[in-house]
N, C-alpha and C positions, 0 to 999 in steps of 0.2 A: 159177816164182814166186819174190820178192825171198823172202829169210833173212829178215827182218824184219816181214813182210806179217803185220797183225795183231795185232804189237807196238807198245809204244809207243816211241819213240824219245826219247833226250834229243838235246841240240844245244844250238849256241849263236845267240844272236838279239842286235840290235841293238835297243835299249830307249829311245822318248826320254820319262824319268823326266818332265820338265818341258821347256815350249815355250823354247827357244831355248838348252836347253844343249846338251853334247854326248850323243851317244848313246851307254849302258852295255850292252856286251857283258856278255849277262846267259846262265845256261843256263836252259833253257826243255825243258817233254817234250810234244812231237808225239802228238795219240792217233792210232789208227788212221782210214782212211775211213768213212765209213760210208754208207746211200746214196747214190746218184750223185755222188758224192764220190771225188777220187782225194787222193793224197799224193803229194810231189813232192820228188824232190834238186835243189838249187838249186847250178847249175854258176856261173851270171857274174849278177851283176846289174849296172844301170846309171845312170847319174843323168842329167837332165838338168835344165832353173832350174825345171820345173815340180813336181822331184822333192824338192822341200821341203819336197812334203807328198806325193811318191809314189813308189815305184819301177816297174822295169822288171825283165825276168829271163829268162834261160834255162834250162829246168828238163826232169828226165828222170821219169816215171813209175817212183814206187818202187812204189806198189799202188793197185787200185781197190776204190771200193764196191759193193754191191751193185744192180743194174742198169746200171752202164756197159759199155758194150758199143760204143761206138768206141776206146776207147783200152786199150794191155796195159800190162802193166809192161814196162820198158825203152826205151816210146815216146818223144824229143822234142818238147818242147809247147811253145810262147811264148802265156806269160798276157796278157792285157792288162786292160787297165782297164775296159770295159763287155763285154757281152754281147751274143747273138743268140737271143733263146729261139723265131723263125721261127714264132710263134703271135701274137704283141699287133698292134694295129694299125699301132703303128712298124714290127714286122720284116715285116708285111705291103703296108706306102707302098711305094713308088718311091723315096722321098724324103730318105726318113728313117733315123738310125741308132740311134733312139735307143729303146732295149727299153724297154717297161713293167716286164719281169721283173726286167733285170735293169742298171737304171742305176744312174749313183751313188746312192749311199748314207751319207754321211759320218758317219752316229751308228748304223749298226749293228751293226758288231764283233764279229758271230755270225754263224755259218753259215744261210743263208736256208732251207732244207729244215726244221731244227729249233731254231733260234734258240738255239741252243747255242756254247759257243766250243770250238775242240778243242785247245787250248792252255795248260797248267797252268806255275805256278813253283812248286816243292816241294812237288807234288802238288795247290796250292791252285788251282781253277779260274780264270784271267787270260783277262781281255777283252782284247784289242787292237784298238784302233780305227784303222783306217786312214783315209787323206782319200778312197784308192779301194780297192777290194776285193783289186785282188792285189800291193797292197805286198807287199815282198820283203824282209825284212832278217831272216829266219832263214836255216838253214842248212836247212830240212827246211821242207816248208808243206802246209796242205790249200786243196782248191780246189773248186769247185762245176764238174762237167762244161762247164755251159755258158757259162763264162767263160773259152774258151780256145781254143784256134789251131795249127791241126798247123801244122809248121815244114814325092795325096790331093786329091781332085776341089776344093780349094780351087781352082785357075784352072780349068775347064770351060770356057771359050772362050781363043784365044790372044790374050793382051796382047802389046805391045810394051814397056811400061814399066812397072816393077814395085819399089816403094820396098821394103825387110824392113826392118824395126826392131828394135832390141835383141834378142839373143841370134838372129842372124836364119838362119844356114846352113843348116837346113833346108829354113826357105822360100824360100831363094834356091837351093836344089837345086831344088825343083821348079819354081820359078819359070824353071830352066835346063831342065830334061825339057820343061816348056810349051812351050820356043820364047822365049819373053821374051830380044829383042837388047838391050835395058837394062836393068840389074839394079842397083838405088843403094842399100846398106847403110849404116843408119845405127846410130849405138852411140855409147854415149862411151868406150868403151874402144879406142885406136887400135891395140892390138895385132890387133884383132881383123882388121883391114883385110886383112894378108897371108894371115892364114886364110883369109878371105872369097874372094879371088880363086881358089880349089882347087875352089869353088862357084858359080863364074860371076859374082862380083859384078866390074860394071865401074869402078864406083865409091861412094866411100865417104864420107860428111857427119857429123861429128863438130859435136854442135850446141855445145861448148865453143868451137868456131872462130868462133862467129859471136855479131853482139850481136844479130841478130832472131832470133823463133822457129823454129822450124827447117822447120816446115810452109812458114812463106814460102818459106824457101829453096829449099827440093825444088819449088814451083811453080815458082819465077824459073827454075831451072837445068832445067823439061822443058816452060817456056812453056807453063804452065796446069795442069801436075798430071800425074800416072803414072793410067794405067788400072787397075791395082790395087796396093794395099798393104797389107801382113802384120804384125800385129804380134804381137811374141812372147812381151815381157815379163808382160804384165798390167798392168804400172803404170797409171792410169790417165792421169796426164799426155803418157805414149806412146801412149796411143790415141787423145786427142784429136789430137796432133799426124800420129798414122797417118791419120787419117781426112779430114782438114782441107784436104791438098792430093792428095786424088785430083779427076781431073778431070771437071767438072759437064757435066751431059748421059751421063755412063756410066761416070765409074768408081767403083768398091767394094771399100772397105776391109773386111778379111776380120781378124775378134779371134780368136789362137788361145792367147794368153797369159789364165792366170787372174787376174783382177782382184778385191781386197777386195768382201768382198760387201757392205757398206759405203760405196764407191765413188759416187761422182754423176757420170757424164758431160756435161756443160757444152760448148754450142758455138752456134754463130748458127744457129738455124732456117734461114733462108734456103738454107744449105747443102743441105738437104734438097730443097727447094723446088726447086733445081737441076738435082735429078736426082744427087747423090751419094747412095749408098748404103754403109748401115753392117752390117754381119751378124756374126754370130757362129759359131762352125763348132767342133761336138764329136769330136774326132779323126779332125779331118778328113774327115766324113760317111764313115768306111769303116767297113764291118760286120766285126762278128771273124769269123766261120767261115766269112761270103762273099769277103770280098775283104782278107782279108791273105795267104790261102795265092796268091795270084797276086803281089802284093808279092814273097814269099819267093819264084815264082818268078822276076823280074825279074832278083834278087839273083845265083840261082843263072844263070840265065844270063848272068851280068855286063854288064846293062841298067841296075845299082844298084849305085854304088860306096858301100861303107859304113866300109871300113875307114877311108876319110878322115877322120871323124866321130874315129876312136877317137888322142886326143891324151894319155890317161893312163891310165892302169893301177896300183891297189895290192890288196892282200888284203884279207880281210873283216875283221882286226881293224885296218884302217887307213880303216876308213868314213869317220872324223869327217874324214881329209885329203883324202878324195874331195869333202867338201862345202866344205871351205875353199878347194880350187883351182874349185870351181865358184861360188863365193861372191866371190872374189877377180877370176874372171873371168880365168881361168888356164885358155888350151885351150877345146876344145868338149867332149869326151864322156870318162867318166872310167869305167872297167870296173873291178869290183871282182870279186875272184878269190876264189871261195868257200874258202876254209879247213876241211880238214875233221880235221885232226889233233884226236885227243885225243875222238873224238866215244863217247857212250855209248850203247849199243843194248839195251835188254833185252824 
């Protein structure tokens, strides 16, 4: 059993005081778990453009609550953002990923079990509200069993042509795992081109180059459209232009970027009427407890290069530079290195 198991921990957490400053490395005290709740030491977190408003992490089992009983202390766990609670009628489709128990949430900032927060600033009880539930920017975190993952069927059939837009290497990894022999990355960042080729993109459409939309373009240059297209950003004017030139009679644009929810998507009916289709896809329709531990093993069998992804690396009090080279558009994936000096335990 952890030295600590029980206590509360202090630590330091990444705070963002107001929307669009930087974030205040604040200390913060950790309570204990308490049912089906464990606590977690937070080794790396990571960012990516989605991570604006989320993190990512790798975390070790400090202590559990009471009734867990798949995981001990000292286990490795990778949190993610939705859940599997394998009882709603989502975890019971074929279909679908998406938990009644335990989807997003973005106004609930308390632990689901008892609507409680477990997280104080000078003892004073602090809400922290995340965009998803296992944001990451403390040093120490609690976590609900079922939102987690002992350590992406977006193409389902194999394309040939495959357009990714804006922040796209991901989807042009898998786009490359599919079989897709053309892979066209677009961005207006042209740094990003030489990246792109590490992930299979063949070629690269910077809509700066050109004085037509850029949708035309990607039609002109695959003589009618790509079978499918990825978009990454959210922006919405990248989705119109992701969608626009897949090709009619069968191909579908796949949204994996979050867009304003705010947003109006604008585009000629007709398109429709074609036979294009437009979908949207929540991490990538994969269940956490079902089908990420097969991911992980992909990795481990080096079926899954990831280190490629990884272009930066700082500490955890050097957050706010992790968001400016992902902001700036500098690199793909920026790892931040938990800090644990100076931490107080009592």
């Amino acid at each position: 059993m952890s030295s600590t198991a029980g206590l509360v921990i202090r630590c330091k957490a990444a705070i963002a005081w107001e929307a669009g400053k930087p974030l205040s490395i604040e200390e913060v005290e950790v309570a204990p778990p308490q049912a089906m709740e464990v606590r977690l030491k937070i080794l790396y977190t990571s960012l990516c453009h989605t991570d604006i408003y989320f993190w990512e992490a790798k975390k070790i089992v400090e202590s559990v609550g009471e009734g867990v009983t798949e995981l001990i202390a000292g286990d490795h766990v990778l949190p993610i953002f939705t859940g599997e609670c394998k009882e709603c009628v989502h975890c019971k489709s074929e279909v679908s990923n998406l938990c009644e128990l335990l989807r997003i949430n973005t106004d609930r900032g308390v632990m689901i079990h008892d609507g409680k927060s477990r997280f104080t600033i000078k003892g004073q009880p602090f809400t922290i509200f995340w965009e998803l539930p296992p944001s990451v920017s403390t040093q120490w975190f609690i976590l609900a069993v079922l939102l987690r993952s002992i350590l992406s069927p977006l193409l389902t059939k194999l394309a040939s042509s495959v357009v990714a837009s804006a922040l796209f290497c991901g989807a042009a990894e898998g786009a490359r795992l599919s079989g897709a022999s053309r892979i066209i990355g677009v961005d207006l960042n042209p740094r990003k081109f030489e990246l792109a080729k590490n992930f299979g993109v063949t070629e690269f459409v910077n809509p700066k180059d050109y004085d037509k939309p850029v949708q035309q373009v990607v039609a002109e240059i695959t003589g009618g459209g790509v079978d499918r297209s990825i978009e990454c950003s959210g922006n919405i004017n990248s989705i119109v232009s992701a969608f626009e030139p897949v090709h009619d009679g069968w191909g579908v644009a796949v949204i994996v970027g979050i867009p304003n929810k705010d947003d109006v998507f604008k585009t000629n009916s007709v398109n429709f009427l074609c036979e294009r289709t437009l979908k949207g896809t929540f991490f990538g329709n994969y269940r956490a407890r079902s089908d990420i531990p097969n991911v992980v093993e992909k990795y481990l069998n080096k079926e899954l290069g990831l280190e490629k992804f990884i272009t930066h690396s700082v500490t955890f009090p050097e957050i706010n530079k992790a968001f400016e080279l992902m902001l700036n558009g500098e690199g793909i994936r920026c790892v931040v290195r938990m800090d644990y000096g100076g931490i107080l335990e009592e």
